[in-house]
C-alpha positions in Angstrom: -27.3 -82.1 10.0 -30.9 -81.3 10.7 -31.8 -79.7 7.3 -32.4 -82.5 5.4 -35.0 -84.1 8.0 -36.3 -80.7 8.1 -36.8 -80.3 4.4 -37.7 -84.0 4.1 -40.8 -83.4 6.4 -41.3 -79.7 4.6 -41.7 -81.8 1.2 -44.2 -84.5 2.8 -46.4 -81.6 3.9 -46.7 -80.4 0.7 -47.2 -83.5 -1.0 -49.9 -84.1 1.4 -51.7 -80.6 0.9 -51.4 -81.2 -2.8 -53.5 -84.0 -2.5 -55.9 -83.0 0.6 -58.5 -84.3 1.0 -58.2 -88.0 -0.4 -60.1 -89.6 1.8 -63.5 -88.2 4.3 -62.6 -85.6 6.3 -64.7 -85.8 9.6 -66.7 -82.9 10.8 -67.4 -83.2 14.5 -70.1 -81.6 16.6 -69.7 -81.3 20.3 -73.3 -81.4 21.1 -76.5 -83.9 20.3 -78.4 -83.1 17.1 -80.6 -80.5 17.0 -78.3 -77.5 18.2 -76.7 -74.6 16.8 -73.7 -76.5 15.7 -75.4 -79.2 14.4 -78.1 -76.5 12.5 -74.4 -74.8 10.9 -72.3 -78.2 10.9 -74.9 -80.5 8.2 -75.2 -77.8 5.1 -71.7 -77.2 5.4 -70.5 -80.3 5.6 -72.9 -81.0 2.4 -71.3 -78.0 0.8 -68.2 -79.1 1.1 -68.4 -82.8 0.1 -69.8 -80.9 -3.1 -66.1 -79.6 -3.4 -63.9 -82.2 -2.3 -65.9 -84.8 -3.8 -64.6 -87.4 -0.9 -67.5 -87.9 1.7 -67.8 -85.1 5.2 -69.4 -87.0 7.8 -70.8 -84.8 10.7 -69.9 -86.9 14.2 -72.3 -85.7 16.9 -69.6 -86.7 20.2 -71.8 -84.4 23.1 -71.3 -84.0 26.4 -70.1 -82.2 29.2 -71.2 -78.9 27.9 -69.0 -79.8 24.8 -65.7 -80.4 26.5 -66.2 -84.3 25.4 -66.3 -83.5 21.5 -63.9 -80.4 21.7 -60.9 -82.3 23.5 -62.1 -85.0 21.4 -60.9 -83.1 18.2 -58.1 -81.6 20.3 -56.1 -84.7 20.3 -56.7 -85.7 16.9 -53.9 -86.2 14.6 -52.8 -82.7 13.1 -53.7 -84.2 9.2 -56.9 -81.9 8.4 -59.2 -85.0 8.3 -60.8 -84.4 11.5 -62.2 -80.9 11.9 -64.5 -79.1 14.7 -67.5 -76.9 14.1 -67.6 -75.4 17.3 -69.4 -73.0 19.2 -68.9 -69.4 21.7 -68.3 -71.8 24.7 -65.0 -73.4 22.7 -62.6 -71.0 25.0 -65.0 -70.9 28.3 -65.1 -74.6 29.4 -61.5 -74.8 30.2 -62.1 -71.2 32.3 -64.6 -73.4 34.4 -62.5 -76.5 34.7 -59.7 -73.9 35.9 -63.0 -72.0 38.3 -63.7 -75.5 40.3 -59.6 -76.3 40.2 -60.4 -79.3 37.8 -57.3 -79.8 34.9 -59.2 -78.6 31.8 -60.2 -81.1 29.5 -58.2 -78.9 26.7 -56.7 -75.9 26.3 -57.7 -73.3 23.4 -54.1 -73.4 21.8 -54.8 -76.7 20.8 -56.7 -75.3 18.3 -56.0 -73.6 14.5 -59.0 -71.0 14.0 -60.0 -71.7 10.1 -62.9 -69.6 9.8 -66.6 -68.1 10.9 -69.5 -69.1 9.5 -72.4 -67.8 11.5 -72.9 -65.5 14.7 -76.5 -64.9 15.4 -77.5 -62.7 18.4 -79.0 -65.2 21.0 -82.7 -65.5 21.2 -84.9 -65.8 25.1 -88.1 -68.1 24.1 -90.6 -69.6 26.1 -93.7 -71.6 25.1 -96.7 -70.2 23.3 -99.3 -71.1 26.1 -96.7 -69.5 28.7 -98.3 -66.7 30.7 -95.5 -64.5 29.4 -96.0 -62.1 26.6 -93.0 -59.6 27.5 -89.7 -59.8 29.2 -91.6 -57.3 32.4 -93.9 -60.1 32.8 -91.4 -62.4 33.1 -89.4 -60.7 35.4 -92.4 -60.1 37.7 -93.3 -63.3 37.8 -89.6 -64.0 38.7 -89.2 -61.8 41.4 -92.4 -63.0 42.9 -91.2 -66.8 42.7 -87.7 -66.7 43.1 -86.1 -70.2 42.2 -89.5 -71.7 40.8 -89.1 -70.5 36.8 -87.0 -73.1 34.8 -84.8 -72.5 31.8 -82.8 -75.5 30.4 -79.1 -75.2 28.8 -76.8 -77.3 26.9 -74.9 -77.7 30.2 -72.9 -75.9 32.7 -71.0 -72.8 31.1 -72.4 -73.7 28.0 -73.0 -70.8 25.3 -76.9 -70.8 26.6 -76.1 -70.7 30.6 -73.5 -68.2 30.1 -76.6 -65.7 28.5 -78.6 -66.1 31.1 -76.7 -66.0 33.4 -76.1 -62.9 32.1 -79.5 -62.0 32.1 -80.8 -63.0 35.2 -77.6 -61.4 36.7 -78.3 -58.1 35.4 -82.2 -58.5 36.2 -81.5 -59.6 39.8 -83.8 -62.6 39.5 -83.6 -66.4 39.9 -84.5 -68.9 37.9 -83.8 -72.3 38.0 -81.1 -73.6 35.8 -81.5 -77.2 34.3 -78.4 -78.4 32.1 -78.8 -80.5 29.6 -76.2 -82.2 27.4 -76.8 -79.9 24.3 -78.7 -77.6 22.7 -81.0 -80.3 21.0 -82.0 -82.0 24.6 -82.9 -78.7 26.2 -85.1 -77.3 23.2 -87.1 -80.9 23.2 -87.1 -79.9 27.0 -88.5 -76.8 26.4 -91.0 -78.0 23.7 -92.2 -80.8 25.7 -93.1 -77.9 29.2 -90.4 -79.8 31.0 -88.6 -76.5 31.6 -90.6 -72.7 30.8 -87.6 -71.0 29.1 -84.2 -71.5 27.0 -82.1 -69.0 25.6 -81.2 -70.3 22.0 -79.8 -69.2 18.5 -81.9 -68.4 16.0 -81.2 -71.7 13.8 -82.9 -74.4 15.8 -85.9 -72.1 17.2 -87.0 -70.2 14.4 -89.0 -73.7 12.6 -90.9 -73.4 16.3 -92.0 -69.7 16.7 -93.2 -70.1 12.7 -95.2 -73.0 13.6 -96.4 -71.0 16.5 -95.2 -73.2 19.3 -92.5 -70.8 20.9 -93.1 -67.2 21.7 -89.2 -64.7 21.7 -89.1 -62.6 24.4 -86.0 -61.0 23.6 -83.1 -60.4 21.8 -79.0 -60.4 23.5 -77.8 -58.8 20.4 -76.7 -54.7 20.1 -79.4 -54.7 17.2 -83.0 -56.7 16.7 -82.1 -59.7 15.1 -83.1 -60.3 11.3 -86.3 -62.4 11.0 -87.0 -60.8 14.4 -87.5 -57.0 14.0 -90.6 -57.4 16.4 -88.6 -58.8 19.3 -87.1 -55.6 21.7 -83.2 -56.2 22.7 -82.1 -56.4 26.2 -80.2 -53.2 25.9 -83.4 -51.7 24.3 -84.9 -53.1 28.1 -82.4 -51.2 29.9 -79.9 -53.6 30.4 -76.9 -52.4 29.0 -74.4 -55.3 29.6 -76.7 -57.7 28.3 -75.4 -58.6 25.1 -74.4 -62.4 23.8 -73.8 -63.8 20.1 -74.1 -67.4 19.4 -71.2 -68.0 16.7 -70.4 -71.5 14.7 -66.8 -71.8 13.2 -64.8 -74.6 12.0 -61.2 -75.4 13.9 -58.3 -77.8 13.3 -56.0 -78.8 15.6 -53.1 -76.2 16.0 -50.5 -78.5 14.1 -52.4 -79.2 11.3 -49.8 -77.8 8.4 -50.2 -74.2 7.4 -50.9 -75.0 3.7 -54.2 -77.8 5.1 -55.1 -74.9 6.4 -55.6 -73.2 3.6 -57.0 -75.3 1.9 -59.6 -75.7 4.3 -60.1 -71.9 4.2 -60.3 -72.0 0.0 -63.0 -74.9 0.7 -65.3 -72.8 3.1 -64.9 -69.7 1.0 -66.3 -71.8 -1.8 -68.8 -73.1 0.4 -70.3 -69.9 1.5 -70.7 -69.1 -1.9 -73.0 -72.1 -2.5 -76.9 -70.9 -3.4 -77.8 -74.1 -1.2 -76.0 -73.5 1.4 -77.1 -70.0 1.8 -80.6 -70.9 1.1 -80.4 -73.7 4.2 -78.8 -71.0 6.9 -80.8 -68.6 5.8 -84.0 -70.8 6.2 -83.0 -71.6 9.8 -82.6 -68.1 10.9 -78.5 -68.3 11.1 -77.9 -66.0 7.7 -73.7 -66.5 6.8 -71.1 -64.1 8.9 -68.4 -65.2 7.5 -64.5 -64.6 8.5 -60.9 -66.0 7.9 -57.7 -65.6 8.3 -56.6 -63.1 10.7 -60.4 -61.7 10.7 -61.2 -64.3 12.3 -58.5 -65.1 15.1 -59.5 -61.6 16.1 -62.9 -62.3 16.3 -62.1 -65.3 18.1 -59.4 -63.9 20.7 -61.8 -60.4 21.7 -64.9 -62.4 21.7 -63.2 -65.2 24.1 -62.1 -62.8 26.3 -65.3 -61.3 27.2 -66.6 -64.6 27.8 -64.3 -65.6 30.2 -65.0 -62.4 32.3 -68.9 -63.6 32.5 -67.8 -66.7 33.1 -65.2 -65.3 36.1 -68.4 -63.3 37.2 -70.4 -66.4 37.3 -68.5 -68.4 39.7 -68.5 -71.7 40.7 -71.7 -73.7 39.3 -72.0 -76.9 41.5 
């Protein structure tokens, strides 16, 4: 007695893929402007309304690190009209809600993985006029002031506090951590002396060390990052463990129909292939990565993983 409903609702699926999208499909950003997301979200977005021809609205909803915007899209209906571009820290702020014995806000298998589009080893700046000119002078100066060196975040177990956390872990130095509510807020931070440091992808920095107002440090990723060959690595430094990528991908929620889902993917895989899209990624320092299908939930499932161990090594951040 159940086929027909089944088949019924099988029918109005594809009925609805054969026409997605008819309307805007939103893309939401967990974060202010001005952030990695944001840098990745706008030229795709623009790419895409290129393709569908309906408009691709990017929502900035920040807060909380990104929980806000993530459980935000989370709960959205299942229709492929409301996408996420998210970042690394999409599968560690429910490990921290779950660390401080908080319900997380949502859980990662509310979520379809649709596809990478960046990941960009992350990038230690200060300011231009800083006293630091290499990571050992910054770590000198560290151990001599314990507490007194700031560094602003996008928040709490955000992609930018988990790297240095990572950093100063390994180092065995404090420095004084100053969330913010996304990446956008904490560069302006940074750019106005507020705070002395920021871990950052390459996307919204790279405008700033041109112009000569931010100095890199270092580099979290295995290699030197391109557009940065001058810039040593933390492994290069001797710290071994010290290695962090800063990746944007888009999401659905996880009952958006199989065939939406695809057609998303055929969309981005278009997308990437746009000059001007290229050209604008490129220009920010975030060159295309790009990864579907099961690529992708691989990426996605190893990389979360490894996060949530620096996150459990981290502790409880009050």
């Amino acid at each position: 007695m159940a086929i027909a409903p089944l088949a019924a609702r099988g029918a109005v699926a594809q009925d609805a893929a054969a026409t997605y999208p008819s309307r805007a499909v939103t893309m939401v950003v967990a974060f202010p402007p001005g952030g990695q997301a944001d840098v990745v979200a706008r030229p795709v977005a623009a790419a895409l309304e290129r393709i569908w021809r309906v408009p691709v609205p990017v929502v900035n909803r920040g807060g909380a690190g990104g929980a806000i915007g993530n459980a935000f899209v989370a709960r959205a209906a299942p229709d492929g009209y409301t996408l996420l571009m998210a970042l690394s820290s999409l599968a560690v702020l429910p490990e921290a809600d779950r660390l401080h014995g908080r319900p997380p806000a949502y859980t990662v298998d509310q979520f379809a993985p649709i596809a990478l589009i960046t990941a960009d080893p992350t990038l230690l700046v200060v300011r231009a006029d800083s006293p630091w000119r290499t990571l050992e002078e910054l770590i000198e100066d560290a151990k001599r002031r314990p507490g007194q060196i700031t560094y602003s975040s996008a928040g709490n177990y955000s992609t930018l506090h988990v790297a240095m956390a990572m950093f100063t872990s390994a180092a065995g130095i404090d420095l004084l951590h100053v969330p913010y509510q996304g990446g956008g807020p904490a560069l302006t931070a940074l750019l106005s002396g507020t705070v002395q440091a920021l871990a950052s992808g390459p996307g919204p920095i790279t405008p700033h060390v041109r112009e000569g107002k931010l100095r890199p440090l270092a580099c979290w990723g295995a290699r030197r990052a391109p557009g940065y060959e001058d810039v040593p690595t933390f492994i290069e430094k001797g710290f071994r463990d010290v290695e962090f990528y800063i990746w944007a991908g888009v999401f659905a929620p996880a009952a958006t129909p199989a065939a939406i889902q695809e057609r998303i993917r055929a969309a981005l895989r278009q997308a990437v292939a746009d000059p001007e899209l290229r050209r604008a990624l490129e220009a920010a320092g975030s060159p295309i990565a790009y990864l579907d299908g099961e690529a992708f939930e691989r990426f996605f499932r190893e990389d979360s993983a490894r996060l949530i161990r620096a996150v459990q090594r981290i502790g409880k951040v009050d």
